[in-house]
C-alpha positions in Angstrom: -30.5 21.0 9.3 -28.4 23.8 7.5 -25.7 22.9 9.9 -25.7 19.0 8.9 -24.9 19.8 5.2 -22.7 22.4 6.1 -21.0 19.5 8.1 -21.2 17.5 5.5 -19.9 19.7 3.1 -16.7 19.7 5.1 -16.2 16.5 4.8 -16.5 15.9 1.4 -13.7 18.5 0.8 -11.8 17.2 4.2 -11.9 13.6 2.2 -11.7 15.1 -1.7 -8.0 16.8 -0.3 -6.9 13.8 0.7 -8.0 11.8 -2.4 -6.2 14.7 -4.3 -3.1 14.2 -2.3 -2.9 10.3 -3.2 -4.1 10.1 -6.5 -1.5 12.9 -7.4 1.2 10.6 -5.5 0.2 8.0 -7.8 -0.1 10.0 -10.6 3.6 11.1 -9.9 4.7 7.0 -9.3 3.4 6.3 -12.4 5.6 9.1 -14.0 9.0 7.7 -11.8 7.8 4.1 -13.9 7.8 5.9 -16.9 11.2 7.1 -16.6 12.1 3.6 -15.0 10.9 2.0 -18.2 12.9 3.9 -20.5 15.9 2.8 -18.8 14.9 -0.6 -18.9 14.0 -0.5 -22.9 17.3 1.8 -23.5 19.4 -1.1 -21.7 17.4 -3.9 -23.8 18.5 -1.7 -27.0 22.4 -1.5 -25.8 22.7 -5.3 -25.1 20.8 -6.3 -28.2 22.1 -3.7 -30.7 26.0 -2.9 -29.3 26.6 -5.8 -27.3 24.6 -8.2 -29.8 23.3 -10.2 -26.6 19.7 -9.6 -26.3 18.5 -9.1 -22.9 15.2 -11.5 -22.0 13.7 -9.9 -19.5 13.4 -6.7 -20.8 10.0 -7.0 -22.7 8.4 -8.7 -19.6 9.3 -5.6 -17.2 8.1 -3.2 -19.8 4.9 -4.5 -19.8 4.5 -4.6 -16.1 5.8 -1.2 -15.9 3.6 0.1 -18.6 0.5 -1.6 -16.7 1.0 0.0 -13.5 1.6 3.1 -15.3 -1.8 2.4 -16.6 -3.7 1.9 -13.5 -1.9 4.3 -11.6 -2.8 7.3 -13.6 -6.6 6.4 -14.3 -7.8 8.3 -10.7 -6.0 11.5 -11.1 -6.8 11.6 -14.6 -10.9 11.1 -14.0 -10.3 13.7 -10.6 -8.7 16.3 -13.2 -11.4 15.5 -15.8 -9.2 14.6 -18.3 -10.7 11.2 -19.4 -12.4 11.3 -22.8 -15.8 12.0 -23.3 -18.3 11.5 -26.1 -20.3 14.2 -25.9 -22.2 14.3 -29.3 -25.5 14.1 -27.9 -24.7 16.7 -25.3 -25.5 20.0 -27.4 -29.5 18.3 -27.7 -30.2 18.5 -23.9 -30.3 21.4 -21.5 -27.1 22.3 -19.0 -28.8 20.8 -16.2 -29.6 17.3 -17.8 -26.3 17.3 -19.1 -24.8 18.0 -15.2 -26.7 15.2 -13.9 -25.6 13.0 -16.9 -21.8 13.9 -16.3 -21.8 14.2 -12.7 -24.6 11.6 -11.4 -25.4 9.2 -14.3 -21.7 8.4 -15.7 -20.3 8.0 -12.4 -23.2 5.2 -11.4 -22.0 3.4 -14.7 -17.9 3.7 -14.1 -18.5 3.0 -11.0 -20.5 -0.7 -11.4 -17.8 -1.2 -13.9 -14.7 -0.6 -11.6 -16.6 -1.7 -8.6 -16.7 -5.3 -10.2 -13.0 -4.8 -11.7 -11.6 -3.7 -8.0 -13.3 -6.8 -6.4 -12.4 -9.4 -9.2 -9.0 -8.3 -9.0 -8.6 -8.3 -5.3 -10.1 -11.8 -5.0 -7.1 -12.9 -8.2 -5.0 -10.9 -6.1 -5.8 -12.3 -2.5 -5.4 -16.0 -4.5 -1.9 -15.1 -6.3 -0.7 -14.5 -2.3 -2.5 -17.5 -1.2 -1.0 -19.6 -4.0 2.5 -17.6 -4.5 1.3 -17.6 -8.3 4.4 -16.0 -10.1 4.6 -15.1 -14.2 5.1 -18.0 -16.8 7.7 -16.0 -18.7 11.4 -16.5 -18.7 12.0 -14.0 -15.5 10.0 -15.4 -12.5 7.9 -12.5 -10.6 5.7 -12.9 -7.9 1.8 -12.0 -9.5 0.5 -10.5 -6.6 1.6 -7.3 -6.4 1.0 -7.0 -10.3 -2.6 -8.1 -9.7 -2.5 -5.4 -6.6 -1.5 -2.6 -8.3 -4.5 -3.1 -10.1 -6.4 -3.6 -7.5 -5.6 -0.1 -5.8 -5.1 1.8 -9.1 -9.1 0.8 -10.2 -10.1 1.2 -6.4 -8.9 4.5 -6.2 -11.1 5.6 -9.6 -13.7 4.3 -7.6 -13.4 6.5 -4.6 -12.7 9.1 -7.4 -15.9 8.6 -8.8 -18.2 8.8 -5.7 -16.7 12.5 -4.5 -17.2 13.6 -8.5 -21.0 12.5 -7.3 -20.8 13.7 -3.5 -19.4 17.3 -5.1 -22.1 17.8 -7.7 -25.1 17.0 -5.4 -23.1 19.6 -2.7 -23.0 21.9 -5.2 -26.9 21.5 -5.9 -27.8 22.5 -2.9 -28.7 26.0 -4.1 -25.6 28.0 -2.8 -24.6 28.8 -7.0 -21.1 27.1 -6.0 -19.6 24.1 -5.5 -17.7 22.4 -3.6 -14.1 23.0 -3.0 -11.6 20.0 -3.3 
């Protein structure tokens, strides 16, 4: 039996490097979107404020950008633990309530949440391709991969979210040490 988990173990770290690898490519898209949508804003700026022709389309790609930027960064930022926490009941319960409550009982909860948020989106998604839904603005964009992005940014926080649970019952298997990613 020792040698299942121990097989089991190695897969959870096998499949916790590869999420690393792609929320961390994600993580750095969202950066190269960042920098994309400065140079988008800084051209609105110039062709409203030197050339005194405002630009339409500026504010729309912004906010595209800045949504993918969004969902793009939510995986990598949950995998590095840096989402925010309210932890004001936390000093009132023991370290091993307050593991399961960070590592089992918070995950169950983001996870319904983004669970229902990955599938809503892909079947808006799967419907803007169907459809060829496009933006109602005055620059004309194709929805779906807008509505995909999502998709894959929230699905990846999901994937996220089961090896933060998949680590932490690893790690309570008695060995005093977790589980690698």
């Amino acid at each position: 039996m020792g040698w299942v988990l121990n097989k089991v173990e190695r897969v959870i770290q096998l499949l916790g490097s590869l999420l690393d690898r792609i929320t961390r490519l994600t993580w750095l898209l969202a950066g190269a979107l960042i920098v994309l949508m400065a140079f988008v804003v800084g051209y609105g700026v110039f062709t409203r404020y030197v050339l005194r022709n405002p630009d339409p389309y500026t504010y729309e790609i912004s906010c595209i950008l800045m949504l993918a930027c969004v969902v793009f960064t939510l995986a990598h930022t949950q995998r590095l633990g840096r989402h925010l926490r309210i932890d004001l009941m936390d000093r009132y319960f023991p370290e091993s309530v307050r593991g399961i409550l960070q590592n089992i009982v918070t995950p169950i909860v983001g996870l319904v949440f983004c669970g229902v948020i990955t599938w809503k989106t892909w079947e808006d998604a799967w419907l803007a391709l169907q459809n060829w839904q496009v933006t109602r603005g005055t620059l004309i964009i194709p929805t779906f991969p807008i509505k995909m992005a999502v998709t894959i940014g929230v699905g990846l926080l999901c994937l996220v979210l089961i090896a933060q649970m998949l680590r932490y019952l690893a790690s309570l298997r008695g060995k005093g040490e977790t589980v690698k990613e």
